[in-house]
C-alpha positions in Angstrom: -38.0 -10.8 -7.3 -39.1 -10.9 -3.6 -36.9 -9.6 -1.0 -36.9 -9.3 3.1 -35.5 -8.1 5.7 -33.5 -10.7 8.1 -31.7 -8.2 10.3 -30.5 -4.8 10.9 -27.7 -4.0 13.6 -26.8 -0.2 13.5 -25.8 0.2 10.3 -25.6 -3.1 8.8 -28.5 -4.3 7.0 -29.1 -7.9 6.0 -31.5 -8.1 2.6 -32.8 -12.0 1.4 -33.4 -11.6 -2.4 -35.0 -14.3 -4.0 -35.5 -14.6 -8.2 -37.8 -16.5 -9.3 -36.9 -20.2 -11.2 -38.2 -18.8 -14.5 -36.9 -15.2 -14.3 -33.1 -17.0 -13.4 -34.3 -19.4 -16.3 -33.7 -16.1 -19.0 -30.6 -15.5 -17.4 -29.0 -18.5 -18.3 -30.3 -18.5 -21.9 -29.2 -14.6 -22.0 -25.2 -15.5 -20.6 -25.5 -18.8 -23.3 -25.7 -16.2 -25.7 -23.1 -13.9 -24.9 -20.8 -16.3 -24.0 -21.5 -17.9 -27.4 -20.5 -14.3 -29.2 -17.5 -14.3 -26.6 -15.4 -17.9 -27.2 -13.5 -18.6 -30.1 -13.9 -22.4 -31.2 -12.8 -23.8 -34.2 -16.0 -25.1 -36.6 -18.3 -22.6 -35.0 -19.1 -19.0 -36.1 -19.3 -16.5 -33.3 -22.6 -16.6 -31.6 -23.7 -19.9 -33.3 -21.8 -22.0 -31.0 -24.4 -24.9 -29.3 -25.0 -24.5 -25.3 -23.9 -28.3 -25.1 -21.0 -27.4 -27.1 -20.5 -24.4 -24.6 -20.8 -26.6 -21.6 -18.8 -29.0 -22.7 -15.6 -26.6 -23.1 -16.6 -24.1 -20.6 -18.2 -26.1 -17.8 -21.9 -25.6 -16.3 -20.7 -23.6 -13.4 -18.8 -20.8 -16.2 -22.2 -20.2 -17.4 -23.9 -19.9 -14.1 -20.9 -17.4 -13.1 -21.9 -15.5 -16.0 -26.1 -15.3 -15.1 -24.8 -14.5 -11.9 -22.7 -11.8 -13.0 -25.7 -10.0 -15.0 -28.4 -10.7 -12.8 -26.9 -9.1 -9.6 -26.4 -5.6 -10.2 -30.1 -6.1 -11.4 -31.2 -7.0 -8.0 -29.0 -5.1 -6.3 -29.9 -1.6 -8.1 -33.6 -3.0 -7.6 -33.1 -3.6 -3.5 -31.2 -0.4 -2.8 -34.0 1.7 -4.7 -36.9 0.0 -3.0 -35.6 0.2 0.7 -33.7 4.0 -0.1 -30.5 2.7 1.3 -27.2 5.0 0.9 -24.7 2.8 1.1 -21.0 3.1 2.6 -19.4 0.6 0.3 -20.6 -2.2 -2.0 -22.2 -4.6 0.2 -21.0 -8.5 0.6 -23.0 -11.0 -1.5 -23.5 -14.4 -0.2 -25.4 -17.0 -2.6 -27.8 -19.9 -2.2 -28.2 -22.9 -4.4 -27.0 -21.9 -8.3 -29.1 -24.7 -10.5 -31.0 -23.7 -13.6 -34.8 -24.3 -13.1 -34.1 -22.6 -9.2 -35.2 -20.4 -8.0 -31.8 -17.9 -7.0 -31.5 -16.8 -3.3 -29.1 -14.0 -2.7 -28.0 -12.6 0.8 -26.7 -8.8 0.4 -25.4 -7.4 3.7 -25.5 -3.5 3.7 -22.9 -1.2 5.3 -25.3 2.0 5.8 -24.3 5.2 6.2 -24.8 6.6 9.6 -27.2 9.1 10.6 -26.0 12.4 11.6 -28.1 14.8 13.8 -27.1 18.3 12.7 -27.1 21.5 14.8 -28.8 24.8 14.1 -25.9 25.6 11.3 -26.5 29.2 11.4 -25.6 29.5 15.4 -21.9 28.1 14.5 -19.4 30.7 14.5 -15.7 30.6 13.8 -12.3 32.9 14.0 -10.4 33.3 10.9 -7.2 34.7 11.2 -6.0 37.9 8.9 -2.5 38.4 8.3 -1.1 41.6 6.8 1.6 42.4 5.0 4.6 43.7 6.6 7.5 45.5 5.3 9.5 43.4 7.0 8.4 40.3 5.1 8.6 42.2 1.6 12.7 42.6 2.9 12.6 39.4 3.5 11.6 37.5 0.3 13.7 40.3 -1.8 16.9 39.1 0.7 16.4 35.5 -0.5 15.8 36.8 -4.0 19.0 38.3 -3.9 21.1 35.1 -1.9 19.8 33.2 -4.6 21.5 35.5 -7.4 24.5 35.8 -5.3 28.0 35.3 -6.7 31.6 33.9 -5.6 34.6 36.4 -5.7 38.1 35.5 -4.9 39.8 36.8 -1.7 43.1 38.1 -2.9 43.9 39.4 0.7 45.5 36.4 2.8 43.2 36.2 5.9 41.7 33.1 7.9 38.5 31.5 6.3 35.3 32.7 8.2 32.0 31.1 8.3 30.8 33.2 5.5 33.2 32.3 3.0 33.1 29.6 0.2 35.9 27.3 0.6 37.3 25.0 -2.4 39.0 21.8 -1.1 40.5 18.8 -3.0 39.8 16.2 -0.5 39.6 12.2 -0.4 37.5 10.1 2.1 37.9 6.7 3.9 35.5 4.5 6.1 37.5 4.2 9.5 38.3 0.6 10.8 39.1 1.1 14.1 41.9 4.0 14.5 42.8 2.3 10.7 41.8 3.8 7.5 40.0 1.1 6.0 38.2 1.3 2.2 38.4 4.4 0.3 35.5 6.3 -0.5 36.7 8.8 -2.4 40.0 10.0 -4.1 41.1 13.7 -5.0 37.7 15.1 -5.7 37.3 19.0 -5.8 34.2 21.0 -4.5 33.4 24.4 -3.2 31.8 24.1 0.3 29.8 27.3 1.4 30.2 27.2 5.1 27.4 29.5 5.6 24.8 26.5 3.9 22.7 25.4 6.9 23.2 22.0 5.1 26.7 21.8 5.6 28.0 19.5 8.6 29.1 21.2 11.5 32.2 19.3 11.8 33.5 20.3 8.4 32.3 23.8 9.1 34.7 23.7 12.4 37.3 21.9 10.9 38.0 24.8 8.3 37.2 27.8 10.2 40.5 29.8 11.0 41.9 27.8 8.5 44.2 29.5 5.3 44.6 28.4 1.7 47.7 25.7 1.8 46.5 24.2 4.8 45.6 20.6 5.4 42.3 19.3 7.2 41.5 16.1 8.6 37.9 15.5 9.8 36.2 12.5 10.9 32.2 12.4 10.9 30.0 9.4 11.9 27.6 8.6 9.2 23.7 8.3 10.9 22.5 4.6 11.1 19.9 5.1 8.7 22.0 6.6 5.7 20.6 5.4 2.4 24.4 3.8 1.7 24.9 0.5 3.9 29.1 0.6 3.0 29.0 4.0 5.6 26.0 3.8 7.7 26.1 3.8 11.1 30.1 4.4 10.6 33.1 7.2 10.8 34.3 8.2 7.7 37.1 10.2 7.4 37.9 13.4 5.5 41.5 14.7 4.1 41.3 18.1 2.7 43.8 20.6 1.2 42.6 24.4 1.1 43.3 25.5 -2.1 40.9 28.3 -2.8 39.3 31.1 -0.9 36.1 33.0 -2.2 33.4 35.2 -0.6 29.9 35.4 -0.9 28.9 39.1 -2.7 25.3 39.7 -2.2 24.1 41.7 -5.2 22.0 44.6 -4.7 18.5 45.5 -6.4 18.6 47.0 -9.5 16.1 47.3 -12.3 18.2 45.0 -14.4 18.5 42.2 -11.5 14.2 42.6 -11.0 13.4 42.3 -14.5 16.1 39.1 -15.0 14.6 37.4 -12.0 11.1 38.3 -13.1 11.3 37.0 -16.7 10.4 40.2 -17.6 7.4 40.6 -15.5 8.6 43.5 -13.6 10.5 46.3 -15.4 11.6 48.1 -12.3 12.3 47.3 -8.6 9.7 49.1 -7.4 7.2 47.1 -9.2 9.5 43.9 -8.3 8.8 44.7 -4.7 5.2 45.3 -5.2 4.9 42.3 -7.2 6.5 40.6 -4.1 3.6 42.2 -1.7 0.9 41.4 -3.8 2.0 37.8 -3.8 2.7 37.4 0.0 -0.9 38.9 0.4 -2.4 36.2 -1.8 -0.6 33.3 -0.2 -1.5 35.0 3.6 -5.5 35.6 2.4 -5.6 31.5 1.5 -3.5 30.7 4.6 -6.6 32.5 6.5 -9.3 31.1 4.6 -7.4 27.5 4.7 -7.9 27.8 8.7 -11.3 29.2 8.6 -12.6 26.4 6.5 -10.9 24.0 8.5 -12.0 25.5 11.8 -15.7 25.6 10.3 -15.9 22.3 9.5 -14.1 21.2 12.9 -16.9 23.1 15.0 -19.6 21.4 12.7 -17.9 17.8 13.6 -18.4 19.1 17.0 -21.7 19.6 16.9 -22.8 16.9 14.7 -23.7 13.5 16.4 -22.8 10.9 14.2 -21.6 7.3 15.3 -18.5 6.0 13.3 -18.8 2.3 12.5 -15.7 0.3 14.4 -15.6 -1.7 11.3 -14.6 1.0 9.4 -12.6 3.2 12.0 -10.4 0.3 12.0 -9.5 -0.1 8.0 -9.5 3.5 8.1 -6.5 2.8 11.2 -4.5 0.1 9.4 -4.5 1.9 6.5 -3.1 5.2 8.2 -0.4 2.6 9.8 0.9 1.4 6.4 1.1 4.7 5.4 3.3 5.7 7.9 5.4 2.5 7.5 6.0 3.1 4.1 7.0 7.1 5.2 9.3 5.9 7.3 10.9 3.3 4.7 10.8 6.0 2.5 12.3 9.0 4.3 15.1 7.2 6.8 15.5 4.2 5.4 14.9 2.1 8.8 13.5 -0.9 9.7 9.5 -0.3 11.4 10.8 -2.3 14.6 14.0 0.6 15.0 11.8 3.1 14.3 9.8 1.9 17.2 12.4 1.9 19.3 14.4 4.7 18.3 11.3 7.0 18.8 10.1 5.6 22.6 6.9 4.2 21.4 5.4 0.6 20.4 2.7 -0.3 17.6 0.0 -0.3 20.1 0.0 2.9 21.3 0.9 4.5 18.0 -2.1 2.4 16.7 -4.7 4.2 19.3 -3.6 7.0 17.8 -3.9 6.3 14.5 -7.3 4.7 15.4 -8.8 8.2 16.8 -7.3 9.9 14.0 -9.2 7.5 11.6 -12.6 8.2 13.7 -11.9 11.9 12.9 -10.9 11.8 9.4 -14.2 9.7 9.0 -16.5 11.4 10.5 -15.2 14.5 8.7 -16.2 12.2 5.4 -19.6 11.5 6.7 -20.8 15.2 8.1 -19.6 16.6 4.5 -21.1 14.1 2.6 -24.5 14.1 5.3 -24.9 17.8 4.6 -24.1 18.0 0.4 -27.2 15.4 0.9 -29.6 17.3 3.0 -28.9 20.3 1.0 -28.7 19.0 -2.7 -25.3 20.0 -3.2 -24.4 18.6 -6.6 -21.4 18.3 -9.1 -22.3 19.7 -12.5 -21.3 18.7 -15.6 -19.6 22.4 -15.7 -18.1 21.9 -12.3 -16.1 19.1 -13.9 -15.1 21.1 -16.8 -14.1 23.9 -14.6 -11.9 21.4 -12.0 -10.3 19.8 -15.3 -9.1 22.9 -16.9 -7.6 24.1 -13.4 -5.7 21.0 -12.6 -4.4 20.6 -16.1 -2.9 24.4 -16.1 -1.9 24.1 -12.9 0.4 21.1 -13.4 1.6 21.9 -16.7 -0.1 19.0 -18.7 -1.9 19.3 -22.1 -5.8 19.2 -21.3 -6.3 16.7 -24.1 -4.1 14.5 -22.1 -5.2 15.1 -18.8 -8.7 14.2 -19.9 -7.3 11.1 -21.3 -6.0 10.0 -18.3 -8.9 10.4 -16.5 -10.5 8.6 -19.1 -8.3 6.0 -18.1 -9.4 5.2 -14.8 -13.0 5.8 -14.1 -12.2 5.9 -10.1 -9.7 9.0 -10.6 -12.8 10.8 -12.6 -15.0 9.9 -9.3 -12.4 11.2 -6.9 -12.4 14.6 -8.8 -16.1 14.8 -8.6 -15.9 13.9 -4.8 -13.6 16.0 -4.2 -15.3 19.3 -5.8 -18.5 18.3 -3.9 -16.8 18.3 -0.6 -15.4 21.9 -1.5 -19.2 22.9 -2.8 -20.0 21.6 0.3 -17.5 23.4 2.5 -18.4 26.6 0.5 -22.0 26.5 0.8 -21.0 25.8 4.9 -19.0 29.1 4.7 -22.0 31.0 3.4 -24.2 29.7 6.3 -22.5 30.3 9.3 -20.9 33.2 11.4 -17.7 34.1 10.7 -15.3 36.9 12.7 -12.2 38.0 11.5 -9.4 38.4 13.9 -6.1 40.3 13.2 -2.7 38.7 13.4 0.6 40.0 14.8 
């Protein structure tokens, strides 16, 4: 194989390969062969089948396809060890003339990966935040531990319903046609509303404040446009209640029994409840802190780094950020792109600028990290991935056996695990190397 350079524009680089007639020759007579051991035809054993036979029910250009198919990784492999390219993606192929007794000329254009000048590492510094504990935060946690266990109790007392209180109704709903009740929704249904649920309409809330057991409650609330339910988006639907019960909300208090029940047993007492509680609030606040020092360390790396993003990529990177966010959007209000626009003051355009310098960031993120696991032989071991696979596997609950099976399955989900440990080794080792003060937190 002889091979040249024909051009090189930043980084794109244009390779000619050329394989010799005789070397292509083999090719063929190797794909004749496996295509024999591949077809099923009736008369002819496996792998016996004639290569007029073969061209006859497969066509000339099948086998050709197939040379082409084995001969080009070949090359390929061949060209990107002799020039030491690292590449960005697979590069484009174009071909010349396919004809047995040819020679083969392949065009490969390269998308390199930039260059990236790096700064004296060592001079970088970064904050990292530390959080303590707080009393006031073990309170706090403990207070939702208890809402959580809380319990209704009747009022026997007749008094008007507060904004505390639990409320059952028996209540039927109509969409409103006009000043008309038009379809019914729904007819006699009984629920307990707990007024003091921040999810809880404010109009209901209002409606039944000062309210007393017996009365009867008419609301009428207009449903947002983007409700998941066409029959009462974007309309008033009205509700008819009758108060028939009246509870309050008893907060329980913490007791040894309570802190071992909502510990599974964990915690005996409530003492070590509570310092179960601070020991947990300190772990989540020490990887909040080194979350934002990591980040912050490789943010004043980008910094430093010169690097030049290709356009080409910046803008895949961009389009592919903007279908993400379509599909949010679908997802979460249920809205057509075009409202959503509108609705939120802005056009594609300008969200796309956005999107576009967020893409340049996010890639050149992707090319410092994988620049400096390079440049400083940062590798994933075979241990590494043992390590990653046993973690992941615990930590969402799956059998090991399986998870490795479905790894197994997909060989791109195995080579986004091993990218993304390297980019941790990487961010680790980037820890390690540069200055690091710790500043205290109100």
């Amino acid at each position: 194989m002889k091979s040249e350079i024909i051009s090189q524009d930043k980084n794109k680089l244009v390779i000619k390969a050329v394989v010799d007639a005789d070397s292509f020759s083999k090719t063929v007579s190797a794909a004749v062969r496996d295509l024999s051991k591949k077809v099923n035809l009736k008369g002819f054993r496996k792998g016996h089948v004639p290569r007029k036979t073969l061209e006859l029910f497969l066509g000339k250009g099948a086998i050709y396809e197939e040379a082409v198919d084995q001969i080009l990784p070949r090359v390929m492999g061949d060209i990107i060890q002799e020039y030491d390219l690292t590449l960005m993606e697979d590069p484009k192929v174009k071909l010349g003339k396919v004809e047995e007794g040819e020679p083969l000329e392949m065009e490969f254009t390269f998308s390199l990966r930039p260059e990236v000048h790096f700064p004296d590492i060592a001079s970088l510094s970064v904050e990292k935040p530390v959080f303590s504990v707080t009393d006031e935060m073990v309170q706090e946690e403990i207070g939702r531990i208890l809402e959580a266990n809380a319990t209704h109790e009747p009022v026997v007392e007749e008094r008007p319903i507060t904004s505390e209180d639990v409320v059952e109704v028996l209540y039927s709903s109509w969409v409103l046609d006009g000043d008309e009740l038009g379809e019914k929704l729904e007819d006699s249904q009984i629920t307990k509303v707990e007024l003091s649920n921040p999810s809880i309409r404010p109009d209901i809330v209002d409606a039944l404040v000062g309210k007393s057991v017996g009365d009867e409650v008419s609301v009428d609330i207009r449903v947002d446009e983007g409700y998941n339910n066409p029959k009462v988006a974007g309309k008033v639907v009205r509700y008819a209640m009758s108060i028939r019960g009246l509870m309050k909300v008893v907060i329980p208090e913490l007791t040894d029994e309570l802190a071992e029940r909502v510990s599974r047993g964990e915690c005996k007492t409530a003492e070590e409840l509570r310092k179960a509680i601070r020991e947990g609030i300190e772990r989540s606040l020490a990887a909040r802190s080194e979350d934002a020092a990591r980040t912050a360390a490789l943010q004043a790396l980008c910094d430093a780094c010169e690097v030049e993003v290709p356009e080409e990529m910046a803008l895949r990177e961009r389009d592919h950020l903007l279908s993400q966010e379509k599909d949010r959007v679908k997802r979460q209000t249920g809205k057509e792109w075009e409202d959503f626009l509108k609705e939120s003051g802005t056009d594609e355009e300008k969200l796309g600028e956005e999107m576009l310098a967020r893409a340049r960031d996010l890639i050149k993120k992707e090319l410092v990290l994988w620049a400096l696991a390079d440049r400083e032989g940062i590798e994933v071991a075979p241990e590494d991935l043992e390590e990653e696979i046993r973690r992941v596997s615990a930590s969402v609950g799956i059998e090991e056996a399986k998870f490795r099976s479905f790894l197994a399955s997909n060989r791109s989900r195995l080579d986004e695990m091993a990218s993304s440990i390297r980019k941790r080794k990487t961010l680790d080792w980037l820890m390690s190397n540069i200055k690091i003060e710790e500043v205290p937190q109100a």
